[in-house]
C-alpha positions, -999 to 999 in steps of 0.1 A, spaced: 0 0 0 12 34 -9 16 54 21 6 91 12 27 125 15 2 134 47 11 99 63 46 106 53 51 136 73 31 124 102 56 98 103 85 121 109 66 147 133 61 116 153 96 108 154 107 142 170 102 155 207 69 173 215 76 212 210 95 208 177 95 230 154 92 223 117 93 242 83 73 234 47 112 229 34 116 199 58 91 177 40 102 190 1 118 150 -2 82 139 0 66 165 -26 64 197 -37 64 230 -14 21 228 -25 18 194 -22 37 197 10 15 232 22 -19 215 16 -12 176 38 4 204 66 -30 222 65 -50 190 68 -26 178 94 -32 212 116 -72 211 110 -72 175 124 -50 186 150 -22 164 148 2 198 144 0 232 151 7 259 133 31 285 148 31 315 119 33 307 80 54 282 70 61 269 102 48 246 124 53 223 157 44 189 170 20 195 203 38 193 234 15 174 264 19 180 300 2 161 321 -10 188 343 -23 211 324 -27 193 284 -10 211 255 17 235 263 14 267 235 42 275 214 45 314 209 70 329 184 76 356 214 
């Protein structure tokens, strides 16, 4: 079975700690950048990312006190 370019980068967000950061140009093996733009958007509105600003997003962090910790580009 073909896995697809969503599942792809899913895979390697899963990989990396909770909090990371990641950017459209780290997935470009797996596609083009608007290939790449439109599985991240699907992946944020399923909430399995976040999205910090354009073009760069993060892997939720969990704490088990008080749930997601925010990432803020402060």
């Amino acid at each position: 079975m073909k896995q697809t370019t969503e599942n792809k980068i899913l895979t390697k967000i899963k990989k990396a700690r909770g909090g990371s950061l990641f950017f459209i140009e780290d997935f470009l093996a797996f596609g083009s950048a608007n290939t790449i733009q439109k599985a991240l958007e699907r992946l944020t509105e399923k909430s399995e990312i976040n999205r910090v600003t354009r073009g760069i997003y993060s892997r939720p962090q969990q704490d088990p006190y008080i749930g997601e910790i925010p990432i803020t580009t402060e």
